[in-house]
C-alpha positions as a Markdown table, in Angstrom:
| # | Residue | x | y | z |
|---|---|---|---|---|
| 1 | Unk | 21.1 | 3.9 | -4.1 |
| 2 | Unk | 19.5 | 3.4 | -0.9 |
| 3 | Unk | 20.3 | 2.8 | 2.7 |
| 4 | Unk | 17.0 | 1.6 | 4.6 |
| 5 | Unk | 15.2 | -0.1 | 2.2 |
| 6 | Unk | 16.1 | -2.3 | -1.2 |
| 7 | Unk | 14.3 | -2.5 | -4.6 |
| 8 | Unk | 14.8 | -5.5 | -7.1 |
| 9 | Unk | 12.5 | -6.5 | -10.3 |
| 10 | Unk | 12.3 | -9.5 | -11.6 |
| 11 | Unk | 10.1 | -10.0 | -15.2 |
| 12 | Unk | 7.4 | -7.2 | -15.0 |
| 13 | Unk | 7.6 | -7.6 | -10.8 |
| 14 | Unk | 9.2 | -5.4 | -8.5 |
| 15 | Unk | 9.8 | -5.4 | -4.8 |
| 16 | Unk | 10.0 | -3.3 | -1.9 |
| 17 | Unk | 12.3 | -4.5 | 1.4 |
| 18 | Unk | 12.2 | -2.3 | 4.3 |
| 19 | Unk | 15.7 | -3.4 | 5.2 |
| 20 | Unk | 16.4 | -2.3 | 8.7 |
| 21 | Unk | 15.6 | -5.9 | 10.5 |
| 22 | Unk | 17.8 | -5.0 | 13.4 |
| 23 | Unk | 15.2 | -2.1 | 14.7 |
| 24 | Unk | 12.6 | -4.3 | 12.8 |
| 25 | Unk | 12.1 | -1.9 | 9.8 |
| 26 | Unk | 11.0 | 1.1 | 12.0 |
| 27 | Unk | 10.4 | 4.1 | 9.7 |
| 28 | Unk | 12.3 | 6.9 | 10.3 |
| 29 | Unk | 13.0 | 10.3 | 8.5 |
| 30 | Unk | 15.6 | 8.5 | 5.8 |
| 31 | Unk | 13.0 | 5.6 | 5.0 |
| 32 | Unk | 10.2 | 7.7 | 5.0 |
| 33 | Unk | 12.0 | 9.6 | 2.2 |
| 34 | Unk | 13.2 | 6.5 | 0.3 |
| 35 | Unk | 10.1 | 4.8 | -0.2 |
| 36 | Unk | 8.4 | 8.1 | -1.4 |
| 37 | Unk | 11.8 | 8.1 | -3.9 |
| 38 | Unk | 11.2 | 4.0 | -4.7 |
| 39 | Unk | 7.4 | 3.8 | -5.3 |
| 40 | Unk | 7.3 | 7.0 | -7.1 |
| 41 | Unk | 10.4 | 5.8 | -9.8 |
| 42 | Unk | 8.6 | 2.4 | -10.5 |
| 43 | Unk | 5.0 | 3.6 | -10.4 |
| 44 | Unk | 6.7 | 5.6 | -13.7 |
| 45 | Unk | 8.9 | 2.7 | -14.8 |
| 46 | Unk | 6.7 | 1.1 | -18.3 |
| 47 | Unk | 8.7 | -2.5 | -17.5 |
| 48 | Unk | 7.2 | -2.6 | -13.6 |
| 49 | Unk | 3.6 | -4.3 | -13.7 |
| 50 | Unk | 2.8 | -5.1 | -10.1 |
| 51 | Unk | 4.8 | -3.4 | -7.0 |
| 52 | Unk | 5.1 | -5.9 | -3.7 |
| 53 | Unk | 5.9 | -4.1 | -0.3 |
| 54 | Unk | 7.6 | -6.0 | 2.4 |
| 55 | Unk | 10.0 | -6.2 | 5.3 |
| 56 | Unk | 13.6 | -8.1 | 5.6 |
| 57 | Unk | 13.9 | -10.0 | 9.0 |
| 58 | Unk | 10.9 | -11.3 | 11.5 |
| 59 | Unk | 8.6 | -8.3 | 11.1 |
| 60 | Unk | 7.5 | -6.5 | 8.7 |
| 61 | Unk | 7.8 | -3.0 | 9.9 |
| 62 | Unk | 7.5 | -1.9 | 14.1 |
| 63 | Unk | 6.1 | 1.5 | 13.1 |
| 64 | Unk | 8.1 | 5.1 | 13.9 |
| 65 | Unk | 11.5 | 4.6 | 14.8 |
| 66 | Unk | 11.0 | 5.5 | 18.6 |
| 67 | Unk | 14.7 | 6.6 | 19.0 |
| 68 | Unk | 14.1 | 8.9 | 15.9 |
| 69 | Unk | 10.8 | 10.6 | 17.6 |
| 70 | Unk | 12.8 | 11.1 | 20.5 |
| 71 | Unk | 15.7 | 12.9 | 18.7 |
| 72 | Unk | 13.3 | 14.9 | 17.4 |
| 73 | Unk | 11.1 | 15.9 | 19.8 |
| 74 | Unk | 12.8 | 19.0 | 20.5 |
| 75 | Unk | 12.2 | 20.2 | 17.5 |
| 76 | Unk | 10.0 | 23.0 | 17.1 |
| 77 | Unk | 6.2 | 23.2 | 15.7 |
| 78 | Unk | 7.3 | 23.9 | 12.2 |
| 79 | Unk | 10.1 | 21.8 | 11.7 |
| 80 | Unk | 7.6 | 18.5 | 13.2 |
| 81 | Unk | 5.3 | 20.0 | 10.5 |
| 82 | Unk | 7.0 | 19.4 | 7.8 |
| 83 | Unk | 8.1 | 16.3 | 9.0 |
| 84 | Unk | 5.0 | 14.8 | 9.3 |
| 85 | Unk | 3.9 | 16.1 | 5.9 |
| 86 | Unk | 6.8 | 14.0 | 4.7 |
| 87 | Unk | 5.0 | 10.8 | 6.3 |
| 88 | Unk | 1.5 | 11.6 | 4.5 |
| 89 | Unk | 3.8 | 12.2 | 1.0 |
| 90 | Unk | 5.0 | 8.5 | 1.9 |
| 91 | Unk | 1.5 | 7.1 | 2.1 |
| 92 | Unk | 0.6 | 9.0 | -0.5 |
| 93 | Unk | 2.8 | 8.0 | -2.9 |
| 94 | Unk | 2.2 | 4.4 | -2.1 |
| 95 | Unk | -2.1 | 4.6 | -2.4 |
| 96 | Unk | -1.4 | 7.1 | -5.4 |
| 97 | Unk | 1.2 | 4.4 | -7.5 |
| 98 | Unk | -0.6 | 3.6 | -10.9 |
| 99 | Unk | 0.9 | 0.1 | -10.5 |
| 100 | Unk | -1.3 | -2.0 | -8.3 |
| 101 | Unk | 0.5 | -2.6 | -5.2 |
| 102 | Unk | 0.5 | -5.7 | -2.9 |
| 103 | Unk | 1.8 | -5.4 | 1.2 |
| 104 | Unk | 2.7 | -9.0 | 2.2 |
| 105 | Unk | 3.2 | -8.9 | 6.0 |
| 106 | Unk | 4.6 | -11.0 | 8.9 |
| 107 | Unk | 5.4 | -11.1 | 12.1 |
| 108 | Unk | 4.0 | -7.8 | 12.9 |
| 109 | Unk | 2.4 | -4.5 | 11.8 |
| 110 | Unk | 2.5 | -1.7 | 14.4 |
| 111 | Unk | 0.9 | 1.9 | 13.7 |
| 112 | Unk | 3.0 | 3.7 | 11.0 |
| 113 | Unk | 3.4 | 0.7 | 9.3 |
| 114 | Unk | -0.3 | -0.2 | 8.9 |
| 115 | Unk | -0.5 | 3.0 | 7.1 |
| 116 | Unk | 1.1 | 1.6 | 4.7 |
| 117 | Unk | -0.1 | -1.9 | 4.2 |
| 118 | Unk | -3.7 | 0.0 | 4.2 |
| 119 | Unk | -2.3 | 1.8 | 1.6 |
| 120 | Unk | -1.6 | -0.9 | -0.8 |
| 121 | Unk | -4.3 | -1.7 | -2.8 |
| 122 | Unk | -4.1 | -5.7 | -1.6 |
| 123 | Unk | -2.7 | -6.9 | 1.8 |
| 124 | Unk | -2.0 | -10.3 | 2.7 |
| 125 | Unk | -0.4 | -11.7 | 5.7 |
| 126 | Unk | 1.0 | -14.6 | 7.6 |
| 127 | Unk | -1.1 | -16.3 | 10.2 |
| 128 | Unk | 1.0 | -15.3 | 13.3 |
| 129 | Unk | 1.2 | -12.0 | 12.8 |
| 130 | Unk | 0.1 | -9.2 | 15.4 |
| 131 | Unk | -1.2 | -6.1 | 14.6 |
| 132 | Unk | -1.8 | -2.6 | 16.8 |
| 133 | Unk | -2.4 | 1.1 | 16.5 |
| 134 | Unk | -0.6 | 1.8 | 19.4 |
| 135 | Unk | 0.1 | 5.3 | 19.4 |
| 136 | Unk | -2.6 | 6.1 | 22.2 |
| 137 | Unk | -0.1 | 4.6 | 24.3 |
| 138 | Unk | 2.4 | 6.7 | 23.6 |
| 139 | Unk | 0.5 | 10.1 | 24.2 |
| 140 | Unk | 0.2 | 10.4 | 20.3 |
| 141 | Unk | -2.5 | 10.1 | 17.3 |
| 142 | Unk | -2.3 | 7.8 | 14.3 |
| 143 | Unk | -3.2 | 11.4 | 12.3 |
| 144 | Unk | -1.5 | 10.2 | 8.9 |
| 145 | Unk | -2.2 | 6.6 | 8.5 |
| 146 | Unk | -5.7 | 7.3 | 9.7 |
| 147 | Unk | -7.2 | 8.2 | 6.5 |
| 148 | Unk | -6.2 | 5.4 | 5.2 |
| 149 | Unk | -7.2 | 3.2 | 8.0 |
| 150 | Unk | -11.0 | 4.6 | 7.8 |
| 151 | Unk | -11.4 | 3.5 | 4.0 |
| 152 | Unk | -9.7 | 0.0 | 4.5 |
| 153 | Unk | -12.0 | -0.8 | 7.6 |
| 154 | Unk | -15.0 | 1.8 | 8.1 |
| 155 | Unk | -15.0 | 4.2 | 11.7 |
| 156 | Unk | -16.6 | 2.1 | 14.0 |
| 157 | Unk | -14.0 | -0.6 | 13.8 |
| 158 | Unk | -11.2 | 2.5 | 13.7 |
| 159 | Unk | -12.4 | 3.7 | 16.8 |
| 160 | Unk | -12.3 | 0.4 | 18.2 |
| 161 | Unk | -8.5 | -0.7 | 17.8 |
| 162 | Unk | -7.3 | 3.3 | 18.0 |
| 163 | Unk | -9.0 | 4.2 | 20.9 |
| 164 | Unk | -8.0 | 1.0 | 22.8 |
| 165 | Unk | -4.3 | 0.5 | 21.2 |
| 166 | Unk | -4.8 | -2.7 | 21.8 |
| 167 | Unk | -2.8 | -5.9 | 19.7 |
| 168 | Unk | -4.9 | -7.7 | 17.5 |
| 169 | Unk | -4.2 | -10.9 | 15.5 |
| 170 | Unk | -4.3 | -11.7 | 11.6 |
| 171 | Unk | -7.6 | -12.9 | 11.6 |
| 172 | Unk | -9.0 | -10.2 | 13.1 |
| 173 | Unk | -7.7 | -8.2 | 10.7 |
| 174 | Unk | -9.0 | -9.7 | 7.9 |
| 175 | Unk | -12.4 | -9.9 | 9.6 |
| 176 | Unk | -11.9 | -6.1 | 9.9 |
| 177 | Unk | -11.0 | -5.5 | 6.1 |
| 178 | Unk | -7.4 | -4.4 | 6.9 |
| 179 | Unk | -5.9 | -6.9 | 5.3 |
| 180 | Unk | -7.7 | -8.9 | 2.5 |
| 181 | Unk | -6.5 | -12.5 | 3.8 |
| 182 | Unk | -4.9 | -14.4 | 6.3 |
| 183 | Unk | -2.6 | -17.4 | 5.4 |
| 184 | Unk | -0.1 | -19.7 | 7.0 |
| 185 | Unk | 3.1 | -19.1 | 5.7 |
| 186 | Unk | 3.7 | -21.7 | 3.5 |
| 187 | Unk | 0.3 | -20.4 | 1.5 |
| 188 | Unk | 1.1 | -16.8 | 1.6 |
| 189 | Unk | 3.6 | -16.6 | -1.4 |
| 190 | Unk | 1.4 | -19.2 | -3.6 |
| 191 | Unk | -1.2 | -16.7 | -3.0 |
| 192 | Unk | 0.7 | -13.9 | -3.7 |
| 193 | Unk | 2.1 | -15.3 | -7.0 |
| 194 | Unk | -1.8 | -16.7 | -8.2 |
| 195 | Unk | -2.6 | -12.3 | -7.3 |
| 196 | Unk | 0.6 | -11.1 | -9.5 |
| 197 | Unk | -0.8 | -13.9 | -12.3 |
| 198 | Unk | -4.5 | -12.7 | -12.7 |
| 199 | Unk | -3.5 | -8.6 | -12.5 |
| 200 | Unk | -1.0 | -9.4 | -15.3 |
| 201 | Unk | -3.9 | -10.4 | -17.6 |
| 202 | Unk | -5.1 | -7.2 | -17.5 |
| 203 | Unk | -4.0 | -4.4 | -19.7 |
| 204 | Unk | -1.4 | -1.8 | -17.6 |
| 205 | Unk | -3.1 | 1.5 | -18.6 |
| 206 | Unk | -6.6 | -0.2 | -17.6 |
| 207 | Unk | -5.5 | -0.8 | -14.6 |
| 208 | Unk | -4.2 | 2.3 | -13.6 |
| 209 | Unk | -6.9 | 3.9 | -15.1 |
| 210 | Unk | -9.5 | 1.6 | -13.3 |
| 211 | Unk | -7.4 | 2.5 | -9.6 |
| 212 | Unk | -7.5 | 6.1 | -10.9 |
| 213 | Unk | -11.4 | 6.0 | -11.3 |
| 214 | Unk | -12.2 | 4.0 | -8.1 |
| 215 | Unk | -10.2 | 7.1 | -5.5 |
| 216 | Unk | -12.1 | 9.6 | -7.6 |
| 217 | Unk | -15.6 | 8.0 | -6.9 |
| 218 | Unk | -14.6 | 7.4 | -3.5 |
| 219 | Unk | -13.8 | 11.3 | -3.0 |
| 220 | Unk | -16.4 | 11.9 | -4.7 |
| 221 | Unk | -20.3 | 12.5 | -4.2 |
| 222 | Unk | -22.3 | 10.6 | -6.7 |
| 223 | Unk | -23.8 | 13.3 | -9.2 |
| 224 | Unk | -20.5 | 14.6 | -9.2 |
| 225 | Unk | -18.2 | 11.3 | -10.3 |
| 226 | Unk | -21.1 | 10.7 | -13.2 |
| 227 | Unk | -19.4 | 12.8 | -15.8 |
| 228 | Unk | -15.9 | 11.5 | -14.8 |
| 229 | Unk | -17.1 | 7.6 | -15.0 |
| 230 | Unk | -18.6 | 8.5 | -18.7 |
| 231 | Unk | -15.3 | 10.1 | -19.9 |
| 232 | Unk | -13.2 | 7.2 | -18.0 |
| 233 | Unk | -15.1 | 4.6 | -20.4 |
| 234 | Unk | -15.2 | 6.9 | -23.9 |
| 235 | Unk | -11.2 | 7.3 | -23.3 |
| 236 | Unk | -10.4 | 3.6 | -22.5 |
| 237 | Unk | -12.7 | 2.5 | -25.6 |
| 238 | Unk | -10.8 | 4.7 | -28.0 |
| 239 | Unk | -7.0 | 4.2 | -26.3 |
| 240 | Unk | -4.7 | 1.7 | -28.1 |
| 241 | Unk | -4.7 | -0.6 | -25.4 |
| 242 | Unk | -8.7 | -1.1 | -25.4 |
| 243 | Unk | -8.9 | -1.3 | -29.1 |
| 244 | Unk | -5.9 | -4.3 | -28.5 |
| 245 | Unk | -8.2 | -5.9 | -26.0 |
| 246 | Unk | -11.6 | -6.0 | -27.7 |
| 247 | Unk | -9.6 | -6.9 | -31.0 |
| 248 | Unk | -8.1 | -9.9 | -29.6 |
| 249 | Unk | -11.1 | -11.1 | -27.6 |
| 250 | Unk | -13.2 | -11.2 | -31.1 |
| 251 | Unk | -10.3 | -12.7 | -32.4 |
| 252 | Unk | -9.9 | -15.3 | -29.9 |
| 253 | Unk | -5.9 | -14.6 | -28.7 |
| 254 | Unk | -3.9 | -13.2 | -26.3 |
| 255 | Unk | -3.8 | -9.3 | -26.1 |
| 256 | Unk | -0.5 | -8.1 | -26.6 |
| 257 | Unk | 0.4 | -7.5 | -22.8 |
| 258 | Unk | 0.0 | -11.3 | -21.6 |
């Protein structure tokens, strides 16, 4: 079905591999398009819980496909238009999945791809691995990923590591907020698994209603999210799913999704 990256699901789990280790998963025009395909069939998929982004090989993902920006360079204002809007459709569809999704990174993260570990709601990564927005070097801007980059870690600290370019290491990237935690390998998939345990406790159309409700209010001026927060509550409190929950708590058992 697809060519640069693979999907598998396991129980109510599924998994994203970038799959192009021998250019070290570097996004280009046919991955771009694949992922937007992949996140946007199993945020729909009812049997897929939890989504988990990562990269086949020793990194997870080198950024743009350099060779592919070349080829392309050529190409007129219109045509690098559109394929640019393609890239903020890919991060897009990642931040906008219902599913929670979790980016589990090694080796390295360099520009595009931080776009897209910033757009996963969690991010964990190994201990070793190095991190830049290096597109300053280049003669370019990190436009797309740069929204997302902004919520994950504030302007100041943007400004800092885009202006410069410069590579940073895990742990300053958790310090920053870009990723949530920093783990030596042989921690990072207990951690992951314990993450994947506790978000399966909670009810699937709560939690995509919750991740629904926190973009809004963080789009959104204050006296303007008010109304949406009260009609978030009255519709989760009358669904089937919060009735299940607040039945089974009173009742002292497992609601019907664990």
């Amino acid at each position: 079905m697809y060519t640069t990256i693979e999907t598998e699901q396991h129980y109510h789990i599924a998994t994203i591999w970038l799959n192009r280790p021998e250019v070290r998963n570097a996004l280009n025009d046919t991955m771009i398009s694949e992922l937007i395909q992949a996140f946007e069939i199993l945020g729909a998929d009812d049997t897929v819980r939890v989504i988990t982004l990562r990269g086949r090989g020793k990194v997870f993902c080198a950024g743009a496909d350099l060779k592919w920006m070349k080829a392309t360079s050529t190409s007129g204002y219109e045509e690098s238009l559109e394929e640019n809007r393609q890239l903020a459709r890919c991060f897009q569809a990642v931040y906008n999945t219902p599913k929670p999704t979790i980016a589990v990174v090694h080796g390295a993260a360099m520009g595009g791809a931080n776009g897209l570990l910033a757009a996963c709601d969690f991010s964990y990564a190994a201990d070793d691995t190095l991190f830049a927005f290096s597109e300053v070097r280049l003669g370019l801007v990190p436009a797309t990923i740069a929204p997302y980059i902004v919520k994950r870690i504030g302007e100041t600290k943007a400004k800092e590591l885009i202006l410069t370019g410069r590579q940073f290491h895990a742990k300053e990237a958790a310090q920053a907020g870009l990723i949530n935690q920093v783990l030596q390998e042989m921690e990072l998939e207990s951690k992951v698994a314990e993450l994947i345990q506790e978000l399966l406790q909670g009810g699937p159309k709560s939690i995509a209603a919750s991740k629904q409700l926190l973009h809004y209010i963080a789009a959104t001026k204050l006296e303007t999210s008010i109304p949406y927060t009260v009609e978030a509550i009255a519709k989760a409190r009358s669904s089937a799913e919060g009735q299940e929950g607040m039945q089974a708590f009173f009742e002292k058992r497992k609601p019907s999704w664990i």
